[in-house]
N, C-alpha and C positions, 0 to 999 in steps of 0.2 A: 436766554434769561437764567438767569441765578437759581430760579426754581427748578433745571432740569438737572442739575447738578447732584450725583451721591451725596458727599461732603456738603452737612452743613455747619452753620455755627453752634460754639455748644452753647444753652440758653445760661447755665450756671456758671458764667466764665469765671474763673480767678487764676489772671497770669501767675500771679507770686506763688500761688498753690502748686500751679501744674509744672515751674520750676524746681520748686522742691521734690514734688514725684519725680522728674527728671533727673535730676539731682543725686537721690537718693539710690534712683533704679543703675546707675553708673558707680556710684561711690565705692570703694574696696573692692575684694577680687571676685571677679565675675562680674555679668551685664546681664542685668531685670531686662530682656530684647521683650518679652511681652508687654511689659509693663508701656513701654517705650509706645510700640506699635499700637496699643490699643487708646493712647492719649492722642498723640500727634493726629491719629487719624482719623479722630472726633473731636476735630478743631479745624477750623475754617484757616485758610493761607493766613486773613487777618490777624485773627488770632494767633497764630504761631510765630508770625511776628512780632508779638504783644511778649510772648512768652521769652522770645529770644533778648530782649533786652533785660527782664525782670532777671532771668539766668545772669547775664553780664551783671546786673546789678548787686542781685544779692552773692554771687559769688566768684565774681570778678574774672568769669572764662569765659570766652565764648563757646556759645553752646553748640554749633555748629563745628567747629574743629574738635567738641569733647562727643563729640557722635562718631567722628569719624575717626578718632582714636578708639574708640570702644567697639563700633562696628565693623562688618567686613562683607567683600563681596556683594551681591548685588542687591540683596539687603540694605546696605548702608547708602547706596544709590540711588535706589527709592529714596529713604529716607532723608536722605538731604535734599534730596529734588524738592522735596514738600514740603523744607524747608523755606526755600529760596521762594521770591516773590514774585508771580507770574511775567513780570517783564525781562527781570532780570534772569531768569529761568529759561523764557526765549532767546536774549542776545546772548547768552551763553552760551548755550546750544549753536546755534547758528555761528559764532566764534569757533568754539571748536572745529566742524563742521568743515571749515574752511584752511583752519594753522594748522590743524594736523596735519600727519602725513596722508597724503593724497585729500581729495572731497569726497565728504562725505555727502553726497546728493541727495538723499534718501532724504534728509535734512533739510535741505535747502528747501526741497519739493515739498515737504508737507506742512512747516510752517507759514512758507511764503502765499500759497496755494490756500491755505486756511483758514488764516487769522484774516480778522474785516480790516476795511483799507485803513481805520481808526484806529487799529492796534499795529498795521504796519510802519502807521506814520510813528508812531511811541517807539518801537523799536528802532528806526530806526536815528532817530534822535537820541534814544538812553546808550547805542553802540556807539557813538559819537563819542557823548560823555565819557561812558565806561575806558573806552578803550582809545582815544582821541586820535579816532579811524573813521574811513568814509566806508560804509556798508556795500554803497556801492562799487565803491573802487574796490575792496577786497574779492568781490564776488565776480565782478569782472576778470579781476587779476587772476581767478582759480576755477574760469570755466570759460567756452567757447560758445562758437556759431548761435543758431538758434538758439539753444539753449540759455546761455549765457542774456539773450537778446529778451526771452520772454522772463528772467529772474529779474533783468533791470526793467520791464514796461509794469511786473509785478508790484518793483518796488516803489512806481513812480506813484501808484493811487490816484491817477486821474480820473475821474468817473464820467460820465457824461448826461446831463439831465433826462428823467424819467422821460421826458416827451420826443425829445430830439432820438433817447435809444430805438421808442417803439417807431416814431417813422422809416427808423434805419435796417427793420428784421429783417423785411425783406431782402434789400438788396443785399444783405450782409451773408445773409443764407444762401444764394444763389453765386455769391461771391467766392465762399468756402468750397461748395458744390465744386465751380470751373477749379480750382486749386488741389482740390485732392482726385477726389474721382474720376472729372473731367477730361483729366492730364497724364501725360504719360511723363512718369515723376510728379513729384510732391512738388507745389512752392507753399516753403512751410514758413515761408517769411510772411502771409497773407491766415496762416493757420493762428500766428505768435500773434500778430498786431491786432488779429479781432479777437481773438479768444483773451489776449491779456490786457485791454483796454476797457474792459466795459464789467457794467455792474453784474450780478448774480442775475436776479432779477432778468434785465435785458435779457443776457445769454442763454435764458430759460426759451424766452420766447423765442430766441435764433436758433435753438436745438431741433421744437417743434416746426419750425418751420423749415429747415433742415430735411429733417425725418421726412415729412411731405414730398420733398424734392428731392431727395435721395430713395428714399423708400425703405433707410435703413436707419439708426441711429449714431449719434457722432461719432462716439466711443468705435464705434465701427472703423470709421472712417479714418481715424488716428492710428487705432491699432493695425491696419492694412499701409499706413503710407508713411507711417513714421516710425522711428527705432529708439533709443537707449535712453538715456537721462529727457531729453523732448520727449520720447514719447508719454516715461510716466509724468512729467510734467505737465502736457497737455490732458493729459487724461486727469489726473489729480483737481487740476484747475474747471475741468466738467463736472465733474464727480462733486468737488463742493458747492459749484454752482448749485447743480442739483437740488444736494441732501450734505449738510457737514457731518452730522452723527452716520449717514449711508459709509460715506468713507471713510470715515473713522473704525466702523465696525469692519470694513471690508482690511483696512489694516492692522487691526488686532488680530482679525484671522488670518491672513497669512504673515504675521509676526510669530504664530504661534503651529502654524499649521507644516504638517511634514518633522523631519527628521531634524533636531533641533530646536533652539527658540531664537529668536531675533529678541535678546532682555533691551537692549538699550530702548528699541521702538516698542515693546510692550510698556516698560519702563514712563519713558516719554509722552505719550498718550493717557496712560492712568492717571499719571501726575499732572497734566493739562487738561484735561477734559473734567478730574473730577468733582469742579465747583462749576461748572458750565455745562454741560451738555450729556454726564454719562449715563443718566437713566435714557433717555435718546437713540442715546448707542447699545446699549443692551438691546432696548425695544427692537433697533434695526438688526441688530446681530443676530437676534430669534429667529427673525423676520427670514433670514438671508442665508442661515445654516443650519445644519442638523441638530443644532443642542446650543446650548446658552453660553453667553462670557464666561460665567460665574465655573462650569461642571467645565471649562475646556482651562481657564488658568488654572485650575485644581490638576487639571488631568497635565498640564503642563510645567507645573513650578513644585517647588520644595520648602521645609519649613518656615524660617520665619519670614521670610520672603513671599511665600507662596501665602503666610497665614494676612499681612500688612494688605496683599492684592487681594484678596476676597473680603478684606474688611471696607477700602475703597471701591471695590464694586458696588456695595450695598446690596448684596439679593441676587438669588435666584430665580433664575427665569423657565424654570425648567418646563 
């Protein structure tokens, strides 16, 4: 719900106005980046779209290539992300992902795994459009075995009726059970096709029922019999069944966690989550480690980069 979301709309909107701040903060030598970061990021995606045309209009450029002349570094990466409008934001992403050199998985896994099967289907129709490519032939074309097998059951979004799921926990639980634990070897063909067919929901209940007859829980079970891109896959695909803000939080920390930062996935998550879900994710992030979103992207970013990502945070959770 739109309500759990940092980023709201701003109540005194006037596109023509916050073009002209725009405008102005870019104009001659030097870039107002505060000016910049403290507008964009008190304005809802709707809005910013509102704003992007009134730019074209009143001054005849687009405002997204005069950011990206003005900006630099990951800074300007944010900032156009926030730009771009949630869909087109996704197939882009996932394009990339794919035409660059080698896959990026990391990708494939946490949009595919995350968004509801209603925003899969939009995606995968606006990549059509956009790019007049099949989503699924390119993703097939840039990955294998299992893996490749639960990205296409991901993209198919068949769901199967609330009543039909719950008659099915049982045996379905019991079914995963002989396949991992059971066996000596994984059959992870039996792991892909229940785990990536069925609603959230369902697979709550096949978890617990699971955990009963294993004595352990799934995430167990995966991370003991399966390995590389499947593995965070299946796991990914648990993890949101779950909780979506749990995995989300569990991805901003280790996007951020240890020597380095992983900007693109920090990056990516901010920009997605925060008209949907990021007060959620803090909540969970508290919840799950030693100290808040808000003190760990300080303790891990730098100017105005680091100032744009604590303004989209909204708060301290300290």
């Amino acid at each position: 719900s739109a309500a759990r979301g940092t980023v709201k709309p701003s109540q005194n909107f006037n596109a023509t106005q916050d073009a002209e701040v725009l405008y102005k903060a870019m104009k001659g030598i030097g870039t107002d980046e505060d000016a910049i970061l403290q507008l964009l990021v008190a304005r809802s995606n709707a809005q910013r779209q509102q704003i992007k045309v009134a730019y074209k209009t009143q001054f005849g450029k687009d405002l997204v290539d005069t950011l990206k002349g003005e900006l630099g570094g990951k800074f300007e990466t944010l900032i156009v992300g926030l730009m771009a409008a949630p869909l087109a934001y996704d197939v882009s992403a996932l394009r990339n992902a794919i035409k660059g050199a080698g896959t990026d998985e990391k990708v494939l896994v946490e949009i595919l795994a995350s968004r509801t099967p209603q925003q899969v289907k939009e995606i995968v129709a606006a990549y059509r459009k956009e790019y007049d490519d099949d989503l699924e032939e390119d993703i097939s074309g840039d990955t294998s075995g299992h893996f490749k097998r639960l990205l296409v059951i991901l993209l198919q979004v068949k769901l199967l009726s609330s009543a039909l799921s719950l008659f099915l926990v049982c045996p379905r639980s019991q079914v995963l059970f002989k396949a991992g634990e059971q066996k000596f070897g994984t059959d992870e063909q039996t792991f892909v096709t229940i785990l990536g067919n069925r609603s959230a929901e369902h697979l709550r209940k096949v978890f617990d029922a699971y955990m009963k007859l294993a004595g352990f829980e799934m995430e167990e079970s995966i991370k003991r019999e399966t390995s590389g891109g499947l593995r965070d896959l299946l796991l990914a695909v648990v993890k949101c069944a779950r909780s979506v803000p749990t995995y989300f939080a569990e991805t901003l920390y280790y996007a951020m966690k240890g020597a380095g930062t992983d900007d693109d996935t920090l990056i990516r998550v901010m920009v997605t989550r925060s008209e949907v879900d990021l007060f959620d994710v803090r909540t969970e992030f508290r919840k799950l480690f030693a100290c808040s979103l808000f003190s760990m992207i300080k303790g891990d970013t730098g100017g105005d980069y680091r100032k744009a990502l604590l303004l989209l945070c909204g708060g301290d959770d300290a």
